[in-house]
C-alpha positions as CSV (number, residue, x, y, z in Angstrom):
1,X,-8.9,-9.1,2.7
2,X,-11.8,-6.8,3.9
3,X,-15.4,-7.8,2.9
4,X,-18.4,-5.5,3.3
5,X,-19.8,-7.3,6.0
6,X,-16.9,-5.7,8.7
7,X,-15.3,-9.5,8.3
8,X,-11.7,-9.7,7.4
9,X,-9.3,-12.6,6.2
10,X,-5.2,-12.8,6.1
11,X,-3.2,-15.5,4.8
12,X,0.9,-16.2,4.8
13,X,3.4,-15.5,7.7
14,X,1.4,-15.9,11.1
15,X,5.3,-16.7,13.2
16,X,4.8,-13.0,15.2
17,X,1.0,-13.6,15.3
18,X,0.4,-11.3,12.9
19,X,-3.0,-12.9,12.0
20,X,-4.5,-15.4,14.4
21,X,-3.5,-16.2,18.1
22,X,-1.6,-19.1,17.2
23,X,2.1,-17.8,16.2
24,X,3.1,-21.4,16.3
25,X,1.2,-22.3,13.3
26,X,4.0,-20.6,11.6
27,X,1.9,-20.1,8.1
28,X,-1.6,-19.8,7.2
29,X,-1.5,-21.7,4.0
30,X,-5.1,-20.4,3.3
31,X,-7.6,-17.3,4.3
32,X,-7.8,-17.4,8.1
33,X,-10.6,-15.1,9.4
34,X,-9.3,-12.5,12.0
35,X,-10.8,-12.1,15.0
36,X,-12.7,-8.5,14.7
37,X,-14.6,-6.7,12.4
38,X,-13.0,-4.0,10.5
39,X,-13.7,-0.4,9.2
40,X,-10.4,-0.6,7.8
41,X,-7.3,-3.0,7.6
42,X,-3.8,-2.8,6.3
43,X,-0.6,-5.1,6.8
44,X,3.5,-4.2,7.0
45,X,6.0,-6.3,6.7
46,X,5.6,-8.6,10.3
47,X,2.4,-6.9,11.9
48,X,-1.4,-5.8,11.3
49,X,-3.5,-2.7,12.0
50,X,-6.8,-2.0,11.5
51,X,-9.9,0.2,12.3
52,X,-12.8,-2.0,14.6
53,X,-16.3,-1.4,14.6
54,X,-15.9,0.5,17.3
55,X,-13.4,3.1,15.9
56,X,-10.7,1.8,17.5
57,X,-6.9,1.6,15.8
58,X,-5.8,-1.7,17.2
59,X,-2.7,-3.5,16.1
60,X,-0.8,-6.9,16.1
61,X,2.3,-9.0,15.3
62,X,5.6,-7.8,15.6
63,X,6.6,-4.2,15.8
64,X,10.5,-3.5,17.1
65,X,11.0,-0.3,15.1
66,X,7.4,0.9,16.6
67,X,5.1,-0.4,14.0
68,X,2.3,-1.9,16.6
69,X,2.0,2.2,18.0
70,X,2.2,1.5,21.7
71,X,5.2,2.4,23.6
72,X,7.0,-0.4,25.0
73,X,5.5,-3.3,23.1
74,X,7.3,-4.8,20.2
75,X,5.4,-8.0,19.9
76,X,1.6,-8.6,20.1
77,X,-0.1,-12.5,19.3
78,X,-3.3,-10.8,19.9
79,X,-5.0,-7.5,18.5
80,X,-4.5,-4.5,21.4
81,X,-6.1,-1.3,21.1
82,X,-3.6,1.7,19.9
83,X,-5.7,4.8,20.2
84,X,-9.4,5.9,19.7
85,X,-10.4,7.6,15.8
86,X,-13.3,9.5,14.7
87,X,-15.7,7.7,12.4
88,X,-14.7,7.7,8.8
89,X,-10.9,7.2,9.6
90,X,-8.3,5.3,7.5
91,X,-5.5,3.4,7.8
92,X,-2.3,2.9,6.2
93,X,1.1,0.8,6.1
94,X,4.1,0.4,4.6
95,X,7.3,-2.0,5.2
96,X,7.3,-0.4,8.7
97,X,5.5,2.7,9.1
98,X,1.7,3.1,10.1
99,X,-0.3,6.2,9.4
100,X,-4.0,7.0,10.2
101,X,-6.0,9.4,8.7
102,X,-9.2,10.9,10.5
103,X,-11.5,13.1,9.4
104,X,-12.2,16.3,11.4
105,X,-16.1,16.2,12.0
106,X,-17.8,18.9,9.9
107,X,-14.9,21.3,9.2
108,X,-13.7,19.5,6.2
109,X,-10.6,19.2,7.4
110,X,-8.0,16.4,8.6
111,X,-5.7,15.1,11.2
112,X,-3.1,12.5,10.1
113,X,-0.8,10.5,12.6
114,X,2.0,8.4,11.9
115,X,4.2,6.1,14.0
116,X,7.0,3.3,13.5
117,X,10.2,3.9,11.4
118,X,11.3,7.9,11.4
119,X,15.2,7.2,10.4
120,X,14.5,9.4,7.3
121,X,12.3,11.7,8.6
122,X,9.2,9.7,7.0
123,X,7.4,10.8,10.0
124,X,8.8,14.4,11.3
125,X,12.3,16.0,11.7
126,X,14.3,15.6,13.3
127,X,14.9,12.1,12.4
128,X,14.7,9.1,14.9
129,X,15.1,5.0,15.0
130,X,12.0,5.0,16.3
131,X,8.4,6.6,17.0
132,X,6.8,4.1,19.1
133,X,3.6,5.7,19.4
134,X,1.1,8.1,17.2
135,X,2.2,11.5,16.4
136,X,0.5,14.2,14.7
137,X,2.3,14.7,11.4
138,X,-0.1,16.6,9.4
139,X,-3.6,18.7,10.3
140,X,-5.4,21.4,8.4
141,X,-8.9,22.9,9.0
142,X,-10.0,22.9,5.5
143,X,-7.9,20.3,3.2
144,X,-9.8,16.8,3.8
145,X,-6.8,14.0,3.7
146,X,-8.1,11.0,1.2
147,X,-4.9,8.9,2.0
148,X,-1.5,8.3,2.5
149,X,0.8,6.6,-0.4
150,X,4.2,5.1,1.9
151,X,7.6,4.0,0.4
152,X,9.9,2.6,3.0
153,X,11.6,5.9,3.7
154,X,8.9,8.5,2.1
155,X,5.0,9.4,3.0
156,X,3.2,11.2,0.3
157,X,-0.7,12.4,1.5
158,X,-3.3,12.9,-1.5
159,X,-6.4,15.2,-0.7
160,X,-9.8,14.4,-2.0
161,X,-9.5,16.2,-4.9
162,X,-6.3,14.2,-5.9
163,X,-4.1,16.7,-5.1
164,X,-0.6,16.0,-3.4
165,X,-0.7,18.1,0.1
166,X,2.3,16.7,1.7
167,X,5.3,15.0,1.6
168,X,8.4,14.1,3.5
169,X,11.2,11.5,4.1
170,X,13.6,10.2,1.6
171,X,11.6,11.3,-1.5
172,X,12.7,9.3,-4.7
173,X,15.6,10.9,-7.3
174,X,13.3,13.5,-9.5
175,X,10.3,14.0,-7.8
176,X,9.6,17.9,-6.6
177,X,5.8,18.2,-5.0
178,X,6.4,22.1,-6.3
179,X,6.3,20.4,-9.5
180,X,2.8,18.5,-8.9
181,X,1.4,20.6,-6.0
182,X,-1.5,22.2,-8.4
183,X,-2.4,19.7,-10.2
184,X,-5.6,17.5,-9.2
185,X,-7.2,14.1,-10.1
186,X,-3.4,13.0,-9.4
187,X,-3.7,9.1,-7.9
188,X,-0.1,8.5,-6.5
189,X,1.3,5.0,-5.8
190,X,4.3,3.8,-4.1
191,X,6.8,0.9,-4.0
192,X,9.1,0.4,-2.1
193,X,11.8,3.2,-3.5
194,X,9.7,4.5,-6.5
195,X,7.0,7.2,-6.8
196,X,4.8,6.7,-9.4
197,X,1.9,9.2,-10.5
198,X,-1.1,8.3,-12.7
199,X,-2.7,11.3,-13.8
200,X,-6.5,12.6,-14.9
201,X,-5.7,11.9,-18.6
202,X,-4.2,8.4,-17.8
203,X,-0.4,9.6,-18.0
204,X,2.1,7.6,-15.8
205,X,5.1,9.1,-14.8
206,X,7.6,7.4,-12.3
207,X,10.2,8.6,-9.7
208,X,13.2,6.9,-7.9
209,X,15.1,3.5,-8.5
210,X,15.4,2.1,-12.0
211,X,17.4,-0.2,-11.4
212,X,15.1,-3.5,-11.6
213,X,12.8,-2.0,-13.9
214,X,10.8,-0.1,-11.8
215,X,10.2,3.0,-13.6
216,X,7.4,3.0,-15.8
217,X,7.7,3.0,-19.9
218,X,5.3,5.3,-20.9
219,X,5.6,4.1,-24.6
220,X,5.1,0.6,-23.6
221,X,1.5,1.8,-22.3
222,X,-0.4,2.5,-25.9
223,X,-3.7,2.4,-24.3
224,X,-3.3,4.9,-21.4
225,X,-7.1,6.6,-21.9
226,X,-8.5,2.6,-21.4
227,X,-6.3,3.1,-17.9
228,X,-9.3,1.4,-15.1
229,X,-6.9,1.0,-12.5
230,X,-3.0,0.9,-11.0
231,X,-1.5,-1.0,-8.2
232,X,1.9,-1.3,-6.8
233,X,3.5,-3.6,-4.8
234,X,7.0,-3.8,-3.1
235,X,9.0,-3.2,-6.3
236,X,6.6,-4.1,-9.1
237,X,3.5,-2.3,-10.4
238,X,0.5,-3.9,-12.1
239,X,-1.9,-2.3,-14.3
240,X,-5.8,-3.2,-15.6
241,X,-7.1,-1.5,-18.6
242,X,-11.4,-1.1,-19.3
243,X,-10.7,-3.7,-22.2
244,X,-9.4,-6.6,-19.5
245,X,-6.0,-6.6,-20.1
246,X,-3.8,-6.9,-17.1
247,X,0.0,-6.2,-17.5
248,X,2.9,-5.8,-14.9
249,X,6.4,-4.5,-14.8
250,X,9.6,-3.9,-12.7
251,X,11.2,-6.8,-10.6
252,X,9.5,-9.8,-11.3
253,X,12.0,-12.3,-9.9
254,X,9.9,-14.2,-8.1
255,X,7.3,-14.2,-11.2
256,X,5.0,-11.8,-10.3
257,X,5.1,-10.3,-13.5
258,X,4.2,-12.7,-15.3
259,X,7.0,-15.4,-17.7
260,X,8.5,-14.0,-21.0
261,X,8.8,-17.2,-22.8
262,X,5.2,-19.0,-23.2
263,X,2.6,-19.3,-20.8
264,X,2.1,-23.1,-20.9
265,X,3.1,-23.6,-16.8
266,X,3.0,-21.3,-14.1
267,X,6.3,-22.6,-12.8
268,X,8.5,-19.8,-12.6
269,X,11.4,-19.8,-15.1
270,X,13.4,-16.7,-14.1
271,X,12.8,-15.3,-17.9
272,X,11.0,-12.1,-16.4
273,X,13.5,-10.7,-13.8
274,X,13.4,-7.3,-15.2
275,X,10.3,-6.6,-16.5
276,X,9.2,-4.8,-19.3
277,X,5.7,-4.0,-19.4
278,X,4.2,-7.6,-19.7
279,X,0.7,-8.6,-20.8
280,X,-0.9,-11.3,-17.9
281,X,-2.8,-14.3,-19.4
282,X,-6.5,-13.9,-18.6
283,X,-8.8,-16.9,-19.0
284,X,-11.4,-17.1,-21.5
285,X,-14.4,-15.8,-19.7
286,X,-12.9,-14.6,-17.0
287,X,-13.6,-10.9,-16.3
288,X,-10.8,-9.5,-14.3
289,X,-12.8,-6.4,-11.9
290,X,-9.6,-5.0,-9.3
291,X,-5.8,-5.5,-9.4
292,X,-3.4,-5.7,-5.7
293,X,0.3,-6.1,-5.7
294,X,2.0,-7.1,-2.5
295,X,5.9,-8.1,-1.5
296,X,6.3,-9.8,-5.0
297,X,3.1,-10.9,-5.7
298,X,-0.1,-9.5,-7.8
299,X,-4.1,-10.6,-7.0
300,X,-6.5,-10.2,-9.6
301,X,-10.2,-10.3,-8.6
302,X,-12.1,-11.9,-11.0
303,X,-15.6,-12.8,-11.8
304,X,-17.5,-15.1,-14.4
């Protein structure tokens, strides 16, 4: 979690260090402040890496398929510096892939670099176990990189303008970028093994594996012009309309979509495995402002 002030926050799995210098503490069971301030911050599956103050990609945790970006080093219980960015730079992760994107001063254009898994040329061809440090995957003089949407085995990079630019890897059953590459105002999300593409008039249309539900039902969606905002997660998507409805869908085994059968207890009764398009509870008063999914899990940020 990344507040305005530079500060940032991480909570959960900390046995690779992958949030404070303590890997022995095997879980941070609440927010644990991390020990630099951030530009930008992003988390995989068993590591961390972020953007300091000082424009600096640093990284730590675990990394053995080359997700920490430094040759050699597949473990880290402290953050150590990866390579120097230009200001305004963004950072991205997936399951185990990093990419960076940096603006290129006043051209308007972009460099984007990549590093950690490459076995289905999510990275470059040909394909590899392993790029263990940044590589150049993408550059242009005049298209200005927004950011990069990562499935485990795909990279997709969105301009500013909302247009896909790029693409590569394993790309999920159905998708063509000829079929998109036009088109703007496009904001693409990925799971894990699923595209999905939210378009200017609030259309959602979904690429990949089905098979727990993780294509979206566009008739399920009635209110697609009150769309506010989208967020995936591993295999799950989550979706907040301008009228503070929240609903989920896909696999929600572990209940983060939400129970089927009443909403008395927020034990998880393994009614909503495969989830249809499910409306979330919301509090009287409560005002729900941003949605994140993670690895089975959604956040809401609310206010009162």
């Amino acid at each position: 979690m990344l507040l305005s002030d530079g500060s940032a926050y991480g909570c959960g799995d900390n046995s690779n260090g992958q949030i404070c210098d303590s890997p022995e503490k095997g879980d941070c069971a609440s927010w644990t402040r991390l020990d630099q301030r951030f530009q930008d911050v992003a988390c995989g599956w068993d590591f961390t890496v972020g953007i300091n103050k000082d424009n600096e990609v640093i990284s730590r945790g675990a990394g053995h398929k080359g997700e920490l970006g430094i040759e050699g080093l597949s473990q880290a219980g402290h953050f150590t510096k990866v390579m120097k960015v230009n200001k305004g730079s963004r950072v991205f992760s997936s399951l185990q892939n990093c990419v960076v994107v940096e603006p290129l001063g006043d051209t308007g254009g972009s460099r984007v670099y990549g590093w950690g898994s490459n076995t289905k040329c999510q990275l470059k061809q040909p394909k590899s176990r392993v790029v263990a440090a940044p590589v150049v995957i993408f550059e242009s003089n005049n298209t200005m990189v927004k950011y990069a949407a990562l499935g485990k085995d795909f990279t997709v990079l969105v301009d500013v303008s909302g247009r896909i630019v790029h693409a590569c890897g394993n790309l999920p059953s159905g998708f063509d970028i000829y079929q998109w590459g036009n088109k703007s105002g496009l904001q693409v999300h990925c799971m894990w093994t699923s595209l999905h593409i939210l378009t200017s008039r609030g259309g959602i249309y979904s690429y990949g594996n089905g098979r727990h539900g993780q294509l979206f039902n566009r008739e399920q969606w009635a209110h697609s012009d009150d769309l506010k905002q989208a967020a995936v997660g591993s295999e799950h998507g989550v979706l907040l309309s301008n009228l503070n409805t929240v609903a989920c869908w896909g696999w929600g085994e572990h209940g983060n979509c939400g129970r089927l059968t009443d909403d008395r207890t927020i034990n998880n009764d393994y009614s909503n495995v495969v989830s249809p398009l499910n409306r979330l509870p919301i509090p009287n008063g409560v005002i729900i402002t941003k949605v994140f999914a993670g690895c089975a899990t959604t956040w809401l940020v609310a206010k009162r």
